[in-house]
C-alpha positions in Angstrom: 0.0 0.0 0.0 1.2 3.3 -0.7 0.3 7.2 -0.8 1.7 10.0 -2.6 2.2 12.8 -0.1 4.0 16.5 0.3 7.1 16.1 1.7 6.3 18.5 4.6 6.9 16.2 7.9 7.4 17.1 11.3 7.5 21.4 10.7 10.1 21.5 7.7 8.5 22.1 4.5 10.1 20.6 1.6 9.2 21.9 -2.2 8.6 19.0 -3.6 6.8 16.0 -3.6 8.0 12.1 -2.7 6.1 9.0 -2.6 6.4 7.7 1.1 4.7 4.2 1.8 1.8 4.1 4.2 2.4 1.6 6.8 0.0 -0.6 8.6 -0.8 0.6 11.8 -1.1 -1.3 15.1 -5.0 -2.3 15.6 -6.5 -0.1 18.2 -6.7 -1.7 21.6 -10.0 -2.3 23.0 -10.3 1.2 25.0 -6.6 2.1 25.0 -4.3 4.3 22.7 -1.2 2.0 21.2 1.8 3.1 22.5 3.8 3.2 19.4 6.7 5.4 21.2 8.7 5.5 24.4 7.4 8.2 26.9 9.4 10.1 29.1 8.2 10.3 33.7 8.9 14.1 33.5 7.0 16.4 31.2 9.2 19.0 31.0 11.8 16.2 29.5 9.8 15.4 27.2 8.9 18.8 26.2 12.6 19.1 25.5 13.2 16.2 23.7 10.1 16.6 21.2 12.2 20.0 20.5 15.3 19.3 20.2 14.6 15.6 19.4 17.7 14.5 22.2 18.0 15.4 25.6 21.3 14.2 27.8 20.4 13.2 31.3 23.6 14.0 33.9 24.8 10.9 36.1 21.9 9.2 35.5 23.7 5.3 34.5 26.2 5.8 37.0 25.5 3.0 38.8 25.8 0.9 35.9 29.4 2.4 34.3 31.8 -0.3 36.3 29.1 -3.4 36.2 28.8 -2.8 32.0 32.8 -1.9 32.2 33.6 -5.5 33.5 31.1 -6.9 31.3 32.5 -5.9 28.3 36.1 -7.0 29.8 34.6 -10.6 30.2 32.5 -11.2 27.1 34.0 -8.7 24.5 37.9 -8.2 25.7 40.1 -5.4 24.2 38.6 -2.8 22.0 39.8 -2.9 18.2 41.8 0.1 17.0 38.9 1.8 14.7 35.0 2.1 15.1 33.2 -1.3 16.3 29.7 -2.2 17.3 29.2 -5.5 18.5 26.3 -5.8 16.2 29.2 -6.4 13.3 30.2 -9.2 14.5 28.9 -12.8 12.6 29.1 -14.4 16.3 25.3 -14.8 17.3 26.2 -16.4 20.5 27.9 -13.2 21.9 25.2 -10.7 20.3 22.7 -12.7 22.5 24.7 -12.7 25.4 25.6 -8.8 25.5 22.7 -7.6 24.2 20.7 -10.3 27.4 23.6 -8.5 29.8 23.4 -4.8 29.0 19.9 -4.9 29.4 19.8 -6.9 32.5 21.6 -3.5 33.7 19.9 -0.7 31.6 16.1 -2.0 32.3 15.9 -0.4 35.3 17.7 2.5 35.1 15.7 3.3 31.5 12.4 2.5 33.8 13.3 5.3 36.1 13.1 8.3 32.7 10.9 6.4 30.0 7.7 4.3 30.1 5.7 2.7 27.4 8.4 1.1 26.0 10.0 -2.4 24.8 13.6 -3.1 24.0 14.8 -3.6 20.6 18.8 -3.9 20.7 22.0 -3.6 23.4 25.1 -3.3 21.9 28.7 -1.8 22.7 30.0 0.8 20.4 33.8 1.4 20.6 36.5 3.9 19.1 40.0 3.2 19.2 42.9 5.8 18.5 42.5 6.1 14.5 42.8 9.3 13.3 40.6 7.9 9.9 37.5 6.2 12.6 34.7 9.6 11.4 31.0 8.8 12.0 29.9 11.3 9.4 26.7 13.0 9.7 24.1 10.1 9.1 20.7 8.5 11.1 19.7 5.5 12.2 17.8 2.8 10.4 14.2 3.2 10.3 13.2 0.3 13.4 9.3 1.7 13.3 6.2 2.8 11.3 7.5 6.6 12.0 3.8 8.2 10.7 2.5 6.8 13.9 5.3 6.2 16.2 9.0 6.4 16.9 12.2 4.9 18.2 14.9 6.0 20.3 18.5 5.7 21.2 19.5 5.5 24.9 23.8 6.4 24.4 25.5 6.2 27.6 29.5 6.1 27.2 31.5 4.0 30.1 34.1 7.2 30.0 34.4 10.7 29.6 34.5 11.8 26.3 35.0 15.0 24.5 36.1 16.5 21.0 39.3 14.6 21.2 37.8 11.2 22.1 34.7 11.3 19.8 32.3 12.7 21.3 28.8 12.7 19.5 27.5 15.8 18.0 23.6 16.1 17.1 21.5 18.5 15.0 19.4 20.0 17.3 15.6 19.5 15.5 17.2 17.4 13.2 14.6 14.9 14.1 12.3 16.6 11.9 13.3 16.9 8.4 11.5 15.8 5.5 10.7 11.2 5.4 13.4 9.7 4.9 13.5 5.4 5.3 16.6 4.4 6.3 17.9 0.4 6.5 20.1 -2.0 3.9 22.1 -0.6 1.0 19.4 2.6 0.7 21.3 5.9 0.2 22.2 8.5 2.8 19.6 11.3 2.0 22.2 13.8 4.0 25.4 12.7 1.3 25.5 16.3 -1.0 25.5 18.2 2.5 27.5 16.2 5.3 30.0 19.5 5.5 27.2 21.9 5.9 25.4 19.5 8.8 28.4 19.0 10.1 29.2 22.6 10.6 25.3 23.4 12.4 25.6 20.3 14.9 26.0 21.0 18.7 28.7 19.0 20.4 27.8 17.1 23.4 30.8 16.4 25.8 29.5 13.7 28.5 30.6 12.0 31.7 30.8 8.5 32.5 27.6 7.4 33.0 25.9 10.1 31.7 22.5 9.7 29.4 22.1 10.7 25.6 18.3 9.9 24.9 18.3 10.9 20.6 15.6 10.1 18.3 16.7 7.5 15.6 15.8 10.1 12.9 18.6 12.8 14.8 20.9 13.3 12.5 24.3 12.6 14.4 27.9 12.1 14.0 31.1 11.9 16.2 34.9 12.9 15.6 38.1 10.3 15.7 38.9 9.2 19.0 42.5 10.8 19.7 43.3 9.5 23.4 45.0 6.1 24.2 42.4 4.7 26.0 39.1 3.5 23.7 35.8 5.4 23.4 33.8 2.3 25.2 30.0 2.9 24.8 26.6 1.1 25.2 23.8 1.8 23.2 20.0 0.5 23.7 17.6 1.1 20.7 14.0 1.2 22.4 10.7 0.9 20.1 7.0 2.0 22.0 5.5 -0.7 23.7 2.8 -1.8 21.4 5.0 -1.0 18.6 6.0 -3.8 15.5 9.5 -3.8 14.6 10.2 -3.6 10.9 13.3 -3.1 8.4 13.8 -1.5 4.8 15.8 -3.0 1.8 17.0 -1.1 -1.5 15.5 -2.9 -3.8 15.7 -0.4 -6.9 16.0 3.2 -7.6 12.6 4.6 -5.9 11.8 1.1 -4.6 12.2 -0.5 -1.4 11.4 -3.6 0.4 9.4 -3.6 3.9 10.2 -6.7 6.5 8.5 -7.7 9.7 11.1 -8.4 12.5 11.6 -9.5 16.0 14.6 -8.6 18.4 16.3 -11.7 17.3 16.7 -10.1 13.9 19.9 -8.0 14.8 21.6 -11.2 16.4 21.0 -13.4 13.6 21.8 -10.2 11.2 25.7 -9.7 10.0 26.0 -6.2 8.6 26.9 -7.0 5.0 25.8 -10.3 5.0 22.0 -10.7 3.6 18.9 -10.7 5.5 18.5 -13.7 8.2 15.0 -15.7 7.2 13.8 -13.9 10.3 13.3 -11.2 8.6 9.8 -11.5 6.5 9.0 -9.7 3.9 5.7 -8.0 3.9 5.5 -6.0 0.7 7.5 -3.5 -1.6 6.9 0.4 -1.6 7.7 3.1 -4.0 9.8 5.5 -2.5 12.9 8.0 -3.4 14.7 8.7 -0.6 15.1 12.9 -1.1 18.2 14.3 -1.8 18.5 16.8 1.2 19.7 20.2 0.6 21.1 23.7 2.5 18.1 25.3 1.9 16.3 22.4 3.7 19.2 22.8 7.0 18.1 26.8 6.8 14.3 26.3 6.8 15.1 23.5 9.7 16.7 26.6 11.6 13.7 28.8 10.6 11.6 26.7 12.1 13.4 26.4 15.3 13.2 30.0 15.4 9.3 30.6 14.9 
């Protein structure tokens, strides 16, 4: 199924038009809303993060910085010289075990800022010294229906990190540019303006044990790590509670595939390697994924500034 709509989404107005893919929706619940996104406890958080579409939450995994530390020690070992997520490896046995563990940890500390929830994927992200390790401006892949509902991306890292250890930079209301479907081998919609994003993101220097909560549409991006010691992070992907999981395949130019997934998806699932037979497919959709442009950065800054 599949609608031709302006691309005007979330405040930014884009000149043109694309053809986005209507996605089905959860069934109502007898007498209840579905909670197709996380929630935050405190209103005036959540005020903040529908914004800015990230909010950083000071000391708030604190507790949990030594127990994940030793964890990764014991199931993981050193940290490789470059980026790594634990999600690259092709070992399914250790992607169950740390994504099982880091939750066991993060559950209850999430529980204590967001409800309406479910967990997607745990996973430790790493930077060694390497002057070449860049996270360029980019988002995360589409893990939701994001008409109705949205996913999020709890960041905590297991140090202190700043410019010179990669710290993550965000666009602030970058959570609200034009649709964009993001998942395996489609194109990066942000590729003709990386330079320009990256020059309007904020930097966010963090403490150990410190909270990033970002929208998985925030478009983010992080510097090389340039200490000794390795950039050692845990990230928690987070869908609402009522929420289906889902992933996107390039099929074609202005076509793309639509999967139904569970959580065991991204442990079966080697980056690179093709789709697990958990993944089923549900249908193709027409859609070009926009080619973003300055003019679409300034009207996201115009916005901010109505």
């Amino acid at each position: 199924m599949r609608d031709t709509i302006p691309a005007a989404l979330g405040g930014l107005a884009v000149r043109r038009s694309v053809t986005v893919p209507v996605l089905d929706h959860l069934d109502p619940m007898q007498g209840e809303r579905p909670r197709l996104r996380p929630r935050f406890v405190d209103p005036s958080v959540q005020e903040r993060f529908d914004r800015d579409g990230y909010v950083v939450l000071r000391a708030t995994a604190k507790a949990a910085v030594r127990p994940l530390r030793r964890l990764h020690h014991r199931l993981v070992g050193s940290a490789p010289d470059s980026f790594h997520s634990t999600l690259y490896t092709a070992d399914r046995d250790l992607k169950q075990e740390v994504d099982r563990q880091i939750f066991e940890v993060m559950e209850p500390i999430i529980g204590t800022f967001l409800v309406d929830h479910q967990p997607l994927l745990a996973n430790y992200v790493t930077k060694g010294r390497d002057p070449e390790a860049t996270m360029p401006p980019h988002q995360d892949w589409t893990f939701v229906d994001e008409h109705a509902g949205a996913s999020y991306n709890v960041w905590v890292p297991l140090v202190d990190v700043d410019h010179r250890s990669g710290a993550i930079s965000v666009l602030p209301g970058g959570h609200r540019i034009p649709f964009t479907i993001r998942g395996t081998e489609t194109p990066n919609a942000f590729a003709d303006i990386e330079d320009e994003a990256a020059r309007r993101m904020v930097e966010l220097p963090m403490r150990a044990g410190d909270v990033l909560v970002h929208d998985h549409r925030m478009l983010h991006a992080s510097p090389p790590n340039r200490r000794r010691r390795p950039r050692l992070a845990v990230a928690c992907a987070l869908i609402g509670a009522d929420a289906r999981p889902i992933h996107f395949r390039q099929r074609g130019e202005g076509e793309v595939e639509r999967f139904a997934i569970e959580r065991d998806f991204f442990t079966e699932h080697t980056f690179g390697a093709d789709l697990p037979p958990c993944a089923v497919a549900t249908g193709t959709v027409a859609f070009a994924q926009p080619a973003l442009t300055t003019e679409d950065l300034a009207l996201l800054a115009s916005d901010d500034d109505a």
